[in-house]
C-alpha positions as CSV (number, residue, x, y, z in Angstrom):
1,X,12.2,-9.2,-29.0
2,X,9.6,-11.6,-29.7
3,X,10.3,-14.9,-31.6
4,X,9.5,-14.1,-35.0
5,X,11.9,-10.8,-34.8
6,X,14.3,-13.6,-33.3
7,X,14.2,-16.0,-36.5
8,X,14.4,-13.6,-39.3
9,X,17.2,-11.8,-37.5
10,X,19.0,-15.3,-37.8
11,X,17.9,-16.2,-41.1
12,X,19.6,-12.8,-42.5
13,X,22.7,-12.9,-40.1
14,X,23.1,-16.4,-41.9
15,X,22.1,-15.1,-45.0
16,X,25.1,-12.3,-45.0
17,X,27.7,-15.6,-43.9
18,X,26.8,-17.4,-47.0
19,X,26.7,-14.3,-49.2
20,X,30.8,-14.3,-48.5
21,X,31.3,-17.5,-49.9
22,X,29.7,-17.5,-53.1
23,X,31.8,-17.4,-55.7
24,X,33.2,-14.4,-57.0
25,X,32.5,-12.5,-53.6
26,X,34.4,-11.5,-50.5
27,X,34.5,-10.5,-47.0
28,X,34.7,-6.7,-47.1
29,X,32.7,-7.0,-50.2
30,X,29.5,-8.3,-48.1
31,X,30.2,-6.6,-45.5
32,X,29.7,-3.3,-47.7
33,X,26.7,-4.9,-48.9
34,X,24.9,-5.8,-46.3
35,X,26.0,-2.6,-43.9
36,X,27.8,-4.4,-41.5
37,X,31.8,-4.2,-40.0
38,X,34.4,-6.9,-40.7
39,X,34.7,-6.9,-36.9
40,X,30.8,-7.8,-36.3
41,X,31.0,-10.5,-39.4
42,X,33.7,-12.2,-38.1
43,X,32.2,-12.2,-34.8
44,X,29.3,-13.7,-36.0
45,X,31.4,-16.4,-37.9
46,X,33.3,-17.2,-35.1
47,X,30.0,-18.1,-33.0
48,X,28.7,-19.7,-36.1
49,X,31.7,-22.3,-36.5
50,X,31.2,-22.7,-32.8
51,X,27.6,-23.2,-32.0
52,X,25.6,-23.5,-35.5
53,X,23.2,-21.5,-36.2
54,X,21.9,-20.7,-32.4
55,X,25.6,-19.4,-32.2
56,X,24.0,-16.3,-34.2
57,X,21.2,-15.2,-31.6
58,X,22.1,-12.6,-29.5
59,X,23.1,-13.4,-26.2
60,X,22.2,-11.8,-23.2
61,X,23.6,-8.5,-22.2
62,X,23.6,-8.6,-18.5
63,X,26.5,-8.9,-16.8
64,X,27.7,-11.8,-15.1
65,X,28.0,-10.3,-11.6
66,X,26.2,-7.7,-10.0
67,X,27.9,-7.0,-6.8
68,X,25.2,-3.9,-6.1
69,X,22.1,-6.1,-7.5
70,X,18.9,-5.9,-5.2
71,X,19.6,-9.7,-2.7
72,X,16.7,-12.0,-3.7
73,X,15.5,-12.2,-0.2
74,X,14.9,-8.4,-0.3
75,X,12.9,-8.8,-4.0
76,X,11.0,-11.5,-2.3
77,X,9.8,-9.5,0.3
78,X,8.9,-6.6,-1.9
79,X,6.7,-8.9,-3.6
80,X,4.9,-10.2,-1.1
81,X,3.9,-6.7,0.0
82,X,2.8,-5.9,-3.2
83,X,1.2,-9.1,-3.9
84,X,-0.7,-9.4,-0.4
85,X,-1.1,-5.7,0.8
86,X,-1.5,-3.6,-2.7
87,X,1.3,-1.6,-1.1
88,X,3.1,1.1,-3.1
89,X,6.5,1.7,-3.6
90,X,7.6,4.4,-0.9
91,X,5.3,2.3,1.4
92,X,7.3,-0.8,0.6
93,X,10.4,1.1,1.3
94,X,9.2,2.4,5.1
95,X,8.4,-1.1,5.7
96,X,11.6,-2.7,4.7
97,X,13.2,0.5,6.5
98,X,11.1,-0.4,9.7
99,X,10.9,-3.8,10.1
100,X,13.7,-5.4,8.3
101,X,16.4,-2.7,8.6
102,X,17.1,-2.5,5.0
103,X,17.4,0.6,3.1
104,X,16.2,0.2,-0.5
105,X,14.7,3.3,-2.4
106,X,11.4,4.0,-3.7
107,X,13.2,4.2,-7.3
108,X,14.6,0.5,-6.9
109,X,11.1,-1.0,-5.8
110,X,9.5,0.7,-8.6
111,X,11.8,-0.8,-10.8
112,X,11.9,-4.4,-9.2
113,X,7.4,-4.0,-9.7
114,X,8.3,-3.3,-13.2
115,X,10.8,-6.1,-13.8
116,X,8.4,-8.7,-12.3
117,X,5.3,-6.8,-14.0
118,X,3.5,-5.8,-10.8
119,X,4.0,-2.2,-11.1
120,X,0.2,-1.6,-12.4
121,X,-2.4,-2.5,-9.2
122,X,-5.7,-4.3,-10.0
123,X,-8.4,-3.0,-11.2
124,X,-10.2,-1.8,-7.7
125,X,-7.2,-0.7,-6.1
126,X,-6.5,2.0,-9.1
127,X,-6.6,5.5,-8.4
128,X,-9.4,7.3,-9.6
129,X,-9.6,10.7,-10.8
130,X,-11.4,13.6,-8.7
131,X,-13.6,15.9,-10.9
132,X,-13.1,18.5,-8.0
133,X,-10.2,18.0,-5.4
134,X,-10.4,19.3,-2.3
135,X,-8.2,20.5,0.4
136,X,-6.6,17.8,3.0
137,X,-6.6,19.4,6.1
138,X,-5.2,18.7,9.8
139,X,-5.4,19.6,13.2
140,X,-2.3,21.7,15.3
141,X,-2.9,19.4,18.5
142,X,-4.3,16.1,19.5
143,X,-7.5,16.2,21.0
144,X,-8.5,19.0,18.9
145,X,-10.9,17.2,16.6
146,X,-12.0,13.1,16.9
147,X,-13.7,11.5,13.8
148,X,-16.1,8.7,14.2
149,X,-17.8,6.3,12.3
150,X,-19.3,2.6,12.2
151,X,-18.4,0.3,9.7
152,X,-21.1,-1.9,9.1
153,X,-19.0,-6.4,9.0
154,X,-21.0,-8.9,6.8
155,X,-23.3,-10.6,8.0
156,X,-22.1,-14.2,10.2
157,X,-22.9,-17.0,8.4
158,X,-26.0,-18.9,9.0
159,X,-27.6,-16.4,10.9
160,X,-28.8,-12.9,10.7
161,X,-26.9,-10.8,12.5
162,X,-23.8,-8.5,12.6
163,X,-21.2,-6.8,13.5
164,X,-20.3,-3.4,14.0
165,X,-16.9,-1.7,14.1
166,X,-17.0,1.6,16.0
167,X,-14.1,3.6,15.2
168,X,-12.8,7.0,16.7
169,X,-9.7,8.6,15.1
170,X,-7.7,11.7,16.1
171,X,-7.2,14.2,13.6
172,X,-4.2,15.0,14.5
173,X,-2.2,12.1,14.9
174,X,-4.4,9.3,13.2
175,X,-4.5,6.9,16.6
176,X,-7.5,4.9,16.3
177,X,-9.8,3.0,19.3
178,X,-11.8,0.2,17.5
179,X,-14.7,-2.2,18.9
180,X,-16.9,-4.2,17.9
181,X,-20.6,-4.6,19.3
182,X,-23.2,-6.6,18.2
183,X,-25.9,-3.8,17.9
184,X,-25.6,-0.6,16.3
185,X,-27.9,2.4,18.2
186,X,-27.1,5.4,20.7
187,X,-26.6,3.4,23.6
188,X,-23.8,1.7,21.9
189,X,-22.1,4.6,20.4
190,X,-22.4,6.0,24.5
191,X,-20.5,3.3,25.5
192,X,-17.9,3.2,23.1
193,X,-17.2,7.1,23.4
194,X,-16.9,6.8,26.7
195,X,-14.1,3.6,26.3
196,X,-12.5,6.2,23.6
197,X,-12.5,8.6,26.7
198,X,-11.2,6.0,28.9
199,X,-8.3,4.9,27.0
200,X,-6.9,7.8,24.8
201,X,-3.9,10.1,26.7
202,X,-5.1,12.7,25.9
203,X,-8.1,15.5,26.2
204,X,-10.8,15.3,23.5
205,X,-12.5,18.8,22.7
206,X,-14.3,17.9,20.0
207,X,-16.1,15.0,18.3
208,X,-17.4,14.8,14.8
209,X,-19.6,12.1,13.8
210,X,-22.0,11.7,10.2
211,X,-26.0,11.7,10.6
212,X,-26.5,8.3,11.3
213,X,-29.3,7.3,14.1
214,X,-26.8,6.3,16.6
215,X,-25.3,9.5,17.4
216,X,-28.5,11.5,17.7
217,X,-29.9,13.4,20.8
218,X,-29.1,10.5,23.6
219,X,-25.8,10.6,22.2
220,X,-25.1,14.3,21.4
221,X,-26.3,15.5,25.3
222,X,-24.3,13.0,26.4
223,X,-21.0,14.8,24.8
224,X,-22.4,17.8,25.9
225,X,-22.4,16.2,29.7
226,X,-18.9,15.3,29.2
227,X,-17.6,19.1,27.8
228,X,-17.1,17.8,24.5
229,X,-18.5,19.7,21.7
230,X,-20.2,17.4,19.1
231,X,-20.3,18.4,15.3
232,X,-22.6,16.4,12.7
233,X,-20.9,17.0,8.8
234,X,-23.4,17.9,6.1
235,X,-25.8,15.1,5.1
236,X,-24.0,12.7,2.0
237,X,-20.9,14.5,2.5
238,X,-18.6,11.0,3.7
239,X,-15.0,13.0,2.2
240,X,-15.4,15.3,5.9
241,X,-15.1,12.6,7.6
242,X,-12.2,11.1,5.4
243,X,-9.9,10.2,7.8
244,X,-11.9,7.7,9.5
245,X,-13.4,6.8,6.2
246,X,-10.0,5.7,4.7
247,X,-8.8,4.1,7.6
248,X,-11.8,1.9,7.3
249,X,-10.3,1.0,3.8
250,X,-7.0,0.1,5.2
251,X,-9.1,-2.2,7.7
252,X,-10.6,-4.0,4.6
253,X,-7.0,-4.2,3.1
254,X,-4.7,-5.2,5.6
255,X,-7.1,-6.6,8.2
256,X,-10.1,-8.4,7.1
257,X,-9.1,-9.8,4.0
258,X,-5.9,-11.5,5.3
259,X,-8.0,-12.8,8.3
260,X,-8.8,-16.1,9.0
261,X,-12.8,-15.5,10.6
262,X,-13.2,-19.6,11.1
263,X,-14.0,-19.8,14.8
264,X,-14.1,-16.1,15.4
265,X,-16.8,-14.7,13.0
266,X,-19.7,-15.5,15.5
267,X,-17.6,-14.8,18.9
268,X,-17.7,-11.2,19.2
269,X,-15.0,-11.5,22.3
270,X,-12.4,-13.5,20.3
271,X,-13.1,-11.3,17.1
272,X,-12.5,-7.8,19.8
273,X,-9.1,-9.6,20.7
274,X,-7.7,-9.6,17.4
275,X,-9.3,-6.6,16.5
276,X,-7.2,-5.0,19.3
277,X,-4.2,-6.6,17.9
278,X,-4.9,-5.0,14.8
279,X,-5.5,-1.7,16.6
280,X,-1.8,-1.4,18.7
281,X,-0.3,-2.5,15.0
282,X,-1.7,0.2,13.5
283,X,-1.0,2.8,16.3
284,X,2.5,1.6,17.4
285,X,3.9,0.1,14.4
286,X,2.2,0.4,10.7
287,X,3.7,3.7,9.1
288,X,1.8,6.2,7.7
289,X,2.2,7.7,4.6
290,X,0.2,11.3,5.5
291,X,2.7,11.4,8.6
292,X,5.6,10.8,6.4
293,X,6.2,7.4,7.5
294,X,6.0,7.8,11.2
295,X,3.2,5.7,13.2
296,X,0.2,7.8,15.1
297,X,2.3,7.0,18.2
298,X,5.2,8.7,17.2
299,X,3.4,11.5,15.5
300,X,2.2,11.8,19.0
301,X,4.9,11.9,20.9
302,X,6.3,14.1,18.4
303,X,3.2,16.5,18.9
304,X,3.4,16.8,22.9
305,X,7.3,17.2,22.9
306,X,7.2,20.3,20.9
307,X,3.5,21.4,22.8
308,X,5.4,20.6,25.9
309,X,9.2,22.3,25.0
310,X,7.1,25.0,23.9
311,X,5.7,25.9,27.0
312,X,8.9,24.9,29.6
């Protein structure tokens, strides 16, 4: 109700008090008048004779304990993550679920967003409308299919030159190697693929990769070398590769925007060290809402058991 509702609902509550005392008038008489009940009016004149006129405002209708109410603590922390990581709801939840140990539902966050007007994201974190959808799709076993891509850092201050994030991502479970390199050609991408080799648990059958320069020929034969097939997508096509392409996303989300790059920016060996942090967060801890809230690492696990009870 907003405050000029608020004053001329007062002015005619007092307005029906007085109408009862003029002369030649009574109680149920106004009350008839005015469409009210004898109970309500002398309700309202009892809080009048108390507290004046601010006696007739209408008090607050929520009770005065709430044994089941949401703990502040909890509403604080749902806050944050909305405030600081753009989460949604059922993401808030895992986390709490996770983390904290507390079980709250995805209908009570909604509602606690609403209550403290947060349940609308800014502008560039809205959803967007496809003109044409397309189909999400996902691989049986890990191994089967690794997405990689380069996500081009800003430039370091003062100087001309940058980093590059070289990601690999399985298809199947979503776990992710990152590094960073200060150059961005074949001879790179060769070494990083070969790390990705190195330190994944599993077999790799078949790498997919965009057009860009560093995964031509050098690159491709040495897959080939390797017995991994390589696959190029379609030029301007980035949704094929989505998976890597949105995990890039959550890096600028949860990552690089909440870190502190003063000392860091222009040592590529301390910026590898928390991007490796980063990396056994996201694989070991950070649910993920297209693996119904498990991490890659469980999804993993998950994967081999059933390859492996499967084949005993």
């Amino acid at each position: 109700m907003t405050k000029g509702e608020q004053i001329r609902l007062l002015s005619w509550r007092l307005r029906v008090l007085r109408s009862s005392q003029e002369p030649g008038n009574s109680v149920a008489r106004t009350c008839r008048h005015f469409g009210v009940s004898r109970q309500t009016f002398y309700k309202w004149k009892r809080r009048f004779d108390e507290h004046g006129e601010a006696g007739l405002a209408d008090r607050p209708r929520t009770p005065h304990r709430s044994p089941t109410a949401t703990k502040p603590e909890v509403v604080r922390k749902i806050l944050y993550l909305r405030q600081n990581y753009h989460f949604g709801p059922g993401k808030i939840g895992d986390y709490l679920r996770r983390f904290h140990a507390i079980s709250v539902s995805t209908g009570t966050v909604h509602r606690i967003l609403r209550k403290h007007s947060m349940n609308r994201l800014p502008a560039n974190q809205k959803y967007r409308e496809h003109t044409k959808r397309w189909k999400r799709y996902e691989k049986p076993k890990p191994g089967h299919r690794l997405q990689m891509d380069v996500k081009f850092l800003e430039r370091i201050p003062g100087t001309q030159k940058r980093l590059y994030q070289f990601t690999a991502i399985d298809d199947c479970t979503r776990i992710r190697i990152l590094k960073l390199y200060d150059a961005c050609n074949q001879a790179t991408a060769i070494r990083f693929v070969d790390e990705v080799i190195r330190r994944l648990p599993f077999r790799i059958h078949v790498v997919q990769t965009d057009n860009g320069a560093e995964f031509q020929s050098k690159f491709h034969w040495h897959l080939q070398d390797l017995d991994i097939h390589h696959v190029y997508i379609r030029p301007r096509t980035p949704r094929l590769n989505g998976k890597v392409e949105r995990s890039h996303r959550v890096d600028d989300q949860e990552f690089y925007q909440l870190l502190d790059k003063g000392g860091i920016s222009d040592d590529i060996h301390l910026f590898n060290k928390k991007l490796r942090e980063w990396e056994n967060y996201y694989n070991y801890h950070r649910p993920h809402g297209a693996l119904d809230g498990q991490t890659p690492y469980e999804r993993l696990l998950a994967k081999t058991g059933a390859r492996l009870s499967a084949t005993s």
